[in-house]
FIGUDREN-216909 format. One record per residue (C-alpha): residue number from 1; residue in three letters; chain; x, y, z. Coordinates in Angstrom, 1 decimal. Layout:
FIGUDREN-216909
+--------+------+--------+--------+--------+--------+
! vexvex ! lodo ! lumlum !     xx !     yy !     zz !
+--------+------+--------+--------+--------+--------+
!    NUM !  ala !      A !      X !      Y !      Z !
...
+--------+------+--------+--------+--------+--------+
//
This chain:
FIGUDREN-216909
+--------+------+--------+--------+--------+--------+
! vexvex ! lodo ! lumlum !     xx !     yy !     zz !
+--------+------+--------+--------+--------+--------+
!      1 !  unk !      A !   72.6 ! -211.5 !   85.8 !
!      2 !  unk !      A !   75.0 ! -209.1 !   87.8 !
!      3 !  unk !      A !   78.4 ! -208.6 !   86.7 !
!      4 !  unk !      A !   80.8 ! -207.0 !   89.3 !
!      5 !  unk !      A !   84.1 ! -205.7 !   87.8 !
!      6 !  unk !      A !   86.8 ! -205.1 !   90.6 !
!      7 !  unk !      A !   89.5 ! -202.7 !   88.8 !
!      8 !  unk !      A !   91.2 ! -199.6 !   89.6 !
!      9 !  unk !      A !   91.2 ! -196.0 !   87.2 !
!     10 !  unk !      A !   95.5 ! -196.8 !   87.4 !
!     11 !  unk !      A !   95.8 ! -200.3 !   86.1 !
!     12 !  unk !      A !   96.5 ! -200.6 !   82.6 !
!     13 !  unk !      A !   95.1 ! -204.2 !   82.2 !
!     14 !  unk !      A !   91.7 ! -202.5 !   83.3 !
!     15 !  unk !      A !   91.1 ! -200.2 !   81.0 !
!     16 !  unk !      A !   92.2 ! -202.9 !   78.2 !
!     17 !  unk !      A !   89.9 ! -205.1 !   79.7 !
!     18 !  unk !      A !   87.3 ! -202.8 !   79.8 !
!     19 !  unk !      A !   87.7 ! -202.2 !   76.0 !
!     20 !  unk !      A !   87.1 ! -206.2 !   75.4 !
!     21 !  unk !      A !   84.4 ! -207.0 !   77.7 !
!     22 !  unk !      A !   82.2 ! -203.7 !   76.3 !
!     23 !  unk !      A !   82.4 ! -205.2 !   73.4 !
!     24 !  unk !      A !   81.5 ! -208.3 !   74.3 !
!     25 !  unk !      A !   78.7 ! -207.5 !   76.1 !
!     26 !  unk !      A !   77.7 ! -205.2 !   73.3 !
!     27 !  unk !      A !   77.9 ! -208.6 !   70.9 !
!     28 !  unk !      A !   75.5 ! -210.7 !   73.7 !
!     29 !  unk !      A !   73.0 ! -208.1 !   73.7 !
!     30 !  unk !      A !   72.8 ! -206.4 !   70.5 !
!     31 !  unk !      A !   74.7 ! -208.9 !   67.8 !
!     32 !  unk !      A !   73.0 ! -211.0 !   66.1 !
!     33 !  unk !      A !   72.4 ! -213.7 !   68.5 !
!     34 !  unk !      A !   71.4 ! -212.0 !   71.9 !
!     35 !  unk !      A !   71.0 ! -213.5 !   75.1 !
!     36 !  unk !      A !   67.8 ! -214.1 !   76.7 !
!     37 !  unk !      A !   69.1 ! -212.5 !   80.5 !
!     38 !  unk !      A !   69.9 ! -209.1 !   80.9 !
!     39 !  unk !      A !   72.9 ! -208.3 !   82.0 !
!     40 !  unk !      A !   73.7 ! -205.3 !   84.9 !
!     41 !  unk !      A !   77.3 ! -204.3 !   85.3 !
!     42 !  unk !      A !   78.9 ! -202.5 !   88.0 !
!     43 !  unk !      A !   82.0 ! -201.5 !   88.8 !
!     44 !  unk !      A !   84.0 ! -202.2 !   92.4 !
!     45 !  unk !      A !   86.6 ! -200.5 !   93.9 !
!     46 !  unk !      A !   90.4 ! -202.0 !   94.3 !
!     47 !  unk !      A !   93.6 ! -200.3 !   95.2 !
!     48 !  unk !      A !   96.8 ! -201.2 !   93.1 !
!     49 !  unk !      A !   97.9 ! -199.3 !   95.5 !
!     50 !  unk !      A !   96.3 ! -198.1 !   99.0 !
!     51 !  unk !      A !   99.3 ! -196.7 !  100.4 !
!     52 !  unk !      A !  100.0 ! -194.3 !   98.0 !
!     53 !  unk !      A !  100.0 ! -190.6 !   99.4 !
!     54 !  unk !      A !   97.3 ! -188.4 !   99.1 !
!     55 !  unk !      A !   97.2 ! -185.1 !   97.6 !
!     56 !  unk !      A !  100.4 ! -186.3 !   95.4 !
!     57 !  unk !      A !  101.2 ! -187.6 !   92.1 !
!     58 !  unk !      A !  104.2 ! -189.5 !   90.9 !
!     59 !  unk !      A !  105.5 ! -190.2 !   87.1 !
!     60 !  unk !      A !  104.5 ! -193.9 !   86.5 !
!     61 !  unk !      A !  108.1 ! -194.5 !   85.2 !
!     62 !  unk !      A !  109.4 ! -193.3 !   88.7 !
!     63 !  unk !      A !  106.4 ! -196.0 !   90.1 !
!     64 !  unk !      A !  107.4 ! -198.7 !   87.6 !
!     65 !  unk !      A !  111.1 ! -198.3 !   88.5 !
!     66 !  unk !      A !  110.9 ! -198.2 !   91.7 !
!     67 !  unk !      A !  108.4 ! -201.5 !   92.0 !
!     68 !  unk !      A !  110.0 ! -203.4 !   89.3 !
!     69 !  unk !      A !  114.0 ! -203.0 !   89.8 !
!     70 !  unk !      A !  115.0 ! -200.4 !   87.6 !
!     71 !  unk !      A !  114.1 ! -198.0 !   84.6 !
!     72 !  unk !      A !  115.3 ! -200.6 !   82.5 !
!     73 !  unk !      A !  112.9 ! -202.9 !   83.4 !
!     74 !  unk !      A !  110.1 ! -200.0 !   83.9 !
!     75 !  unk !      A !  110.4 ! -199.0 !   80.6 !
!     76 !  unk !      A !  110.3 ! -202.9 !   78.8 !
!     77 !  unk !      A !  107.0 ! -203.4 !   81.2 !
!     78 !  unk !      A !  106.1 ! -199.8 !   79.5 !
!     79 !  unk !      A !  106.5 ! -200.5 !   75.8 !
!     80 !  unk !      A !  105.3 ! -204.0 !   76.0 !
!     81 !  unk !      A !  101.8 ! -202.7 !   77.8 !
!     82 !  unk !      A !  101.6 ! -199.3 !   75.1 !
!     83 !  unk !      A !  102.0 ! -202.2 !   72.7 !
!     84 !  unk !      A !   98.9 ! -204.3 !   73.4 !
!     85 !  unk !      A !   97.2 ! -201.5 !   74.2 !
!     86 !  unk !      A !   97.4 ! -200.6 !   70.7 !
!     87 !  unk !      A !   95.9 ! -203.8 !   69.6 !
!     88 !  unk !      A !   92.9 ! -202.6 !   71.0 !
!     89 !  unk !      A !   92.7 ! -199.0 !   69.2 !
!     90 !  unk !      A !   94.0 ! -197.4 !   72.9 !
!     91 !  unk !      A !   96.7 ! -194.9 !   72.6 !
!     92 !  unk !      A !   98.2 ! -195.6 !   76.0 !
!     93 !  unk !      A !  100.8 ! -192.3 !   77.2 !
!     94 !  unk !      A !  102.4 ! -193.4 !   80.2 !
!     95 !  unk !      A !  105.3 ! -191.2 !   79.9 !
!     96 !  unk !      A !  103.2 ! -188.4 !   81.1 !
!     97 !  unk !      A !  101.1 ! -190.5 !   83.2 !
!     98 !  unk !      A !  100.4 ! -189.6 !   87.1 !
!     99 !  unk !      A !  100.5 ! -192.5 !   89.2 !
!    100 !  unk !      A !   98.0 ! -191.0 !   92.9 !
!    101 !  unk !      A !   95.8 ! -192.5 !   95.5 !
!    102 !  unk !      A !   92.7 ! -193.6 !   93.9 !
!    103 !  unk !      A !   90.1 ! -193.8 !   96.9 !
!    104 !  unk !      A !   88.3 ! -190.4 !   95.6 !
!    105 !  unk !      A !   88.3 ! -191.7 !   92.3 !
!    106 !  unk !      A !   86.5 ! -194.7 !   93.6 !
!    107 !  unk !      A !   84.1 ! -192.5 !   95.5 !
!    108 !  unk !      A !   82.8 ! -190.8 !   92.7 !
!    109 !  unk !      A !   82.5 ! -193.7 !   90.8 !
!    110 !  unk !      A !   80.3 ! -195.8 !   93.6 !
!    111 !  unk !      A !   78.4 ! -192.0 !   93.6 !
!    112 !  unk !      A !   77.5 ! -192.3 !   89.8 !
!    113 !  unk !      A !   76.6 ! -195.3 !   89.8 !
!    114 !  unk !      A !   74.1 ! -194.8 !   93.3 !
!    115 !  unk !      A !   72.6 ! -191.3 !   92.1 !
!    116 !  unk !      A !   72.8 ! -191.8 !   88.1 !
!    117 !  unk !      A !   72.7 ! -195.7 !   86.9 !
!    118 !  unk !      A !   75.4 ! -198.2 !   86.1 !
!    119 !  unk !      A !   75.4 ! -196.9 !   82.7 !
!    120 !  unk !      A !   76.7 ! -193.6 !   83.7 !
!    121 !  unk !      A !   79.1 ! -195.2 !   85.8 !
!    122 !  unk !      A !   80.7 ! -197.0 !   83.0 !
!    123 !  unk !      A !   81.0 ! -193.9 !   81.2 !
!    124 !  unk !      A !   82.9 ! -192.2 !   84.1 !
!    125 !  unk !      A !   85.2 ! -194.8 !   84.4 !
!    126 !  unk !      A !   86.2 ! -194.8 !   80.8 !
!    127 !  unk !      A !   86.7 ! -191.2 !   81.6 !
!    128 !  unk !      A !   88.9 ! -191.7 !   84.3 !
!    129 !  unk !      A !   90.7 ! -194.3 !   82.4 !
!    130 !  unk !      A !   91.3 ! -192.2 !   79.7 !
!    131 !  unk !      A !   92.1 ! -189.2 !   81.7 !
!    132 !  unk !      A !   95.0 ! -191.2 !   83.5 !
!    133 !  unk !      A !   96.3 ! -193.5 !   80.2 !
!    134 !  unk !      A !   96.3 ! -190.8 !   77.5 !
!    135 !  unk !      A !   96.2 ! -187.2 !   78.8 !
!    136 !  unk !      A !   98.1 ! -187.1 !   82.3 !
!    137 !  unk !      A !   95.2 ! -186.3 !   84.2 !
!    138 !  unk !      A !   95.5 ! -186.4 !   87.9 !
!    139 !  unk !      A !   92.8 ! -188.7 !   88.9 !
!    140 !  unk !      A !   93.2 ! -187.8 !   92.5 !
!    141 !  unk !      A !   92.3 ! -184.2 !   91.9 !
!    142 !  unk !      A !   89.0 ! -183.4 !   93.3 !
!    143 !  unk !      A !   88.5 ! -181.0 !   90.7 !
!    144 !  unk !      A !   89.5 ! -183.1 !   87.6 !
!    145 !  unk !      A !   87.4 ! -185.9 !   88.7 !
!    146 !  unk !      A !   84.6 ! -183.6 !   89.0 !
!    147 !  unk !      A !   85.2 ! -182.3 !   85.7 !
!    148 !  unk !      A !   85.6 ! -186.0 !   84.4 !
!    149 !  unk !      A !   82.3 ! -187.2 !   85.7 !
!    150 !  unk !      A !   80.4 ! -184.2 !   85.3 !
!    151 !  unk !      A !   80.6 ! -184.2 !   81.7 !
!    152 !  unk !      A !   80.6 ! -188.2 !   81.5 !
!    153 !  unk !      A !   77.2 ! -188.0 !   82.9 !
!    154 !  unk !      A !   75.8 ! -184.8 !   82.1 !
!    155 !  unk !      A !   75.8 ! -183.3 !   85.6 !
!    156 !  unk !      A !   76.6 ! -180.1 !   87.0 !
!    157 !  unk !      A !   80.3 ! -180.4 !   88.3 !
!    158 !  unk !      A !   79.3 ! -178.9 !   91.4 !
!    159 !  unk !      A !   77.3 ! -181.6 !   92.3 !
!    160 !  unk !      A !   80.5 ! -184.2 !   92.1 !
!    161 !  unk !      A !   82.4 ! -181.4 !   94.2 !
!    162 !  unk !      A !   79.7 ! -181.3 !   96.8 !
!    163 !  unk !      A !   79.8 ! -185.0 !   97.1 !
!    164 !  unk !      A !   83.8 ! -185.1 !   97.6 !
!    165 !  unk !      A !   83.5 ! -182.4 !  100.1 !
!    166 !  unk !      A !   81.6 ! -184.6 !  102.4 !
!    167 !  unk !      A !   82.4 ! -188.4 !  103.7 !
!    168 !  unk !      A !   79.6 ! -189.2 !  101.3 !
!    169 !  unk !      A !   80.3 ! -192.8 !   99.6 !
!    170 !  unk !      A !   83.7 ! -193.2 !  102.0 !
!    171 !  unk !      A !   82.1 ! -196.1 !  103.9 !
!    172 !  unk !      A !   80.8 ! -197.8 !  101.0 !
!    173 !  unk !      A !   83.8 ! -198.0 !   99.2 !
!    174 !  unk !      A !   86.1 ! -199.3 !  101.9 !
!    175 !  unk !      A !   82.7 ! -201.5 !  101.9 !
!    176 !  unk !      A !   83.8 ! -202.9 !   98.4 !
!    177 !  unk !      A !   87.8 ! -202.7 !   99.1 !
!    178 !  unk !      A !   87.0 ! -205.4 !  101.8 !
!    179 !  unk !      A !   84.3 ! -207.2 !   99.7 !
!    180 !  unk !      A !   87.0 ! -208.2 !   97.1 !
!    181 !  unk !      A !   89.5 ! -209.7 !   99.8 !
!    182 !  unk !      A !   86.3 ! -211.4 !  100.6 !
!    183 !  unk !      A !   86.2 ! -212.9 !   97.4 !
!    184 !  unk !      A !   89.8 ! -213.7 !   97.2 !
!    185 !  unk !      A !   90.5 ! -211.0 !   94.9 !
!    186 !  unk !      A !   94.2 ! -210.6 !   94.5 !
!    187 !  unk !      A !   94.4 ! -208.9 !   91.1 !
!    188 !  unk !      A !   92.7 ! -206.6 !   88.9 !
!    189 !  unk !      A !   90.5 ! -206.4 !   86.5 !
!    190 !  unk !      A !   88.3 ! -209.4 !   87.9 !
!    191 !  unk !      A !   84.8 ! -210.3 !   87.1 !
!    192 !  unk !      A !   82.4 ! -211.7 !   89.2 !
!    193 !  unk !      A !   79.2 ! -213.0 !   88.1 !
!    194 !  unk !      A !   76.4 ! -213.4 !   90.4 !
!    195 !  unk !      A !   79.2 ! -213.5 !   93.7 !
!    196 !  unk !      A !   80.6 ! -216.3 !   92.5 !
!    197 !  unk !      A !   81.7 ! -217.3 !   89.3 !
!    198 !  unk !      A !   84.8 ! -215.1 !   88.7 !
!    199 !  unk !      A !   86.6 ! -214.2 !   85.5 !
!    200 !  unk !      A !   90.4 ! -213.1 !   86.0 !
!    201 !  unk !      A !   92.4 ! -210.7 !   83.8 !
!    202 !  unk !      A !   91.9 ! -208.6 !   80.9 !
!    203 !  unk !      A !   90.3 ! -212.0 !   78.8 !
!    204 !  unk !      A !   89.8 ! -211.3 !   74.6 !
!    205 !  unk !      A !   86.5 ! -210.3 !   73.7 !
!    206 !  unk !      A !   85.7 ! -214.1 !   72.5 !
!    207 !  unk !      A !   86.5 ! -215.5 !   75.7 !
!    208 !  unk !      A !   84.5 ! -212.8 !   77.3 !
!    209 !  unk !      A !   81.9 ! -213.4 !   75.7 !
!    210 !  unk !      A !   81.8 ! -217.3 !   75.5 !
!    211 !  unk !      A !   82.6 ! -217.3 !   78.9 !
!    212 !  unk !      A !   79.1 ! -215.1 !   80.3 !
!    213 !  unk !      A !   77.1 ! -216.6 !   77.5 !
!    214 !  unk !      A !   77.6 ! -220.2 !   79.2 !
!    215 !  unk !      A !   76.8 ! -218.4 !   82.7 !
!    216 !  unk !      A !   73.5 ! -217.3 !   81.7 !
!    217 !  unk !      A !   72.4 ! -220.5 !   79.4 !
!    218 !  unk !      A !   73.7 ! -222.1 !   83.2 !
!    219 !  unk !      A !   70.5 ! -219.8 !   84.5 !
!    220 !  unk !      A !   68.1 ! -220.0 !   82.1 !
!    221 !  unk !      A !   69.3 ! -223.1 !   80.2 !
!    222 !  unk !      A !   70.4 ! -223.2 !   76.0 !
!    223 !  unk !      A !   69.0 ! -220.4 !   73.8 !
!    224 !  unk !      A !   66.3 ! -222.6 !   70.8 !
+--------+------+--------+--------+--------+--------+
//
């Protein structure tokens, strides 16, 4: 079974979503009541925002405010998001986050996941999430990605910076930015299993995991 995440390193419901579904995935393969279907995930790309500028970075208040109506309401949508991320052991600092253009972000993560595994892909993207949520990382610096990912997957940085130099993984990735208004995609995190079934939004872990455990007994038919 294929699970295809569409998210984005600057959504907040991502990287809470993220924190859920690894956990359930961890309970339907290693708890005590496994599934009898492996399960490969892989993240796709999606832009929050495509339009934003390359080569700068903006405070997500500024973003927020500007989006939303005000700093009023910025800083409500703020406080209510640090909030639930907190439910779920995330220390979420948007007051020093860096709202960029995400598309090399995106690159490096198809590139992982190509040259290293889905499993190191994961990894980076947790990286990039936590770079961007709780340590004001720029995630549109070719350097701090290369950083990021380097250590993620035990690489030489050089070798993320190589690939960034190039067009390497640019066609593929507007590829998947396509693929997801294919699928009707509209919002992110979404999960789709096997191209069709799709899970929207940052689910809890037990809805995560009820949810894919009916998918594959659909496949291979009810566990004994």
């Amino acid at each position: 079974m294929v699970i295809e995440i569409w998210s984005d390193v600057v959504c907040p419901w991502c990287y809470i979503g993220k924190v859920r579904f690894d956990r359930a995935i961890e309970a339907l393969t290693s708890g005590p009541d496994p599934v009898s279907e492996p399960i490969e995930v892989v993240y796709r790309a999606y832009q929050l925002d495509p339009t934003a500028p390359v080569g700068a970075s903006h405070s997500v208040r500024d973003t927020y405010a500007k989006k939303f109506g005000g700093y009023e309401r910025a800083d409500r949508i703020i406080e209510n998001l640090t909030a639930t991320a907190r439910h779920d052991d995330l220390d979420f600092r948007m007051d020093i986050a860096k709202r960029a253009n995400t598309l090399l972000a995106h690159r490096v993560l198809w590139w992982a996941a190509v040259t290293h595994g889905n499993a190191a892909q994961s990894r980076v993207k947790l990286a990039f999430l936590d770079a961007y949520f709780t340590r004001g990382r720029d995630v549109a610096d070719a350097s701090t990605l290369a950083e990021l990912a380097a250590t993620a997957i035990g690489c030489a940085a050089t070798d993320v910076s190589t690939m960034l130099a190039g067009d390497i993984g640019q066609g593929e990735v507007r590829e998947e930015l396509a693929r997801a208004i294919g699928h009707g995609i509209t919002g992110v995190p979404t999960y789709v299993i096997d191209g069709g079934w799709a899970i929207p939004g940052a689910q809890d872990t037990d809805t995560f995991e009820r949810v894919i455990r009916r998918a594959v007994e659909r496949r291979t038919g009810p566990s004994e």
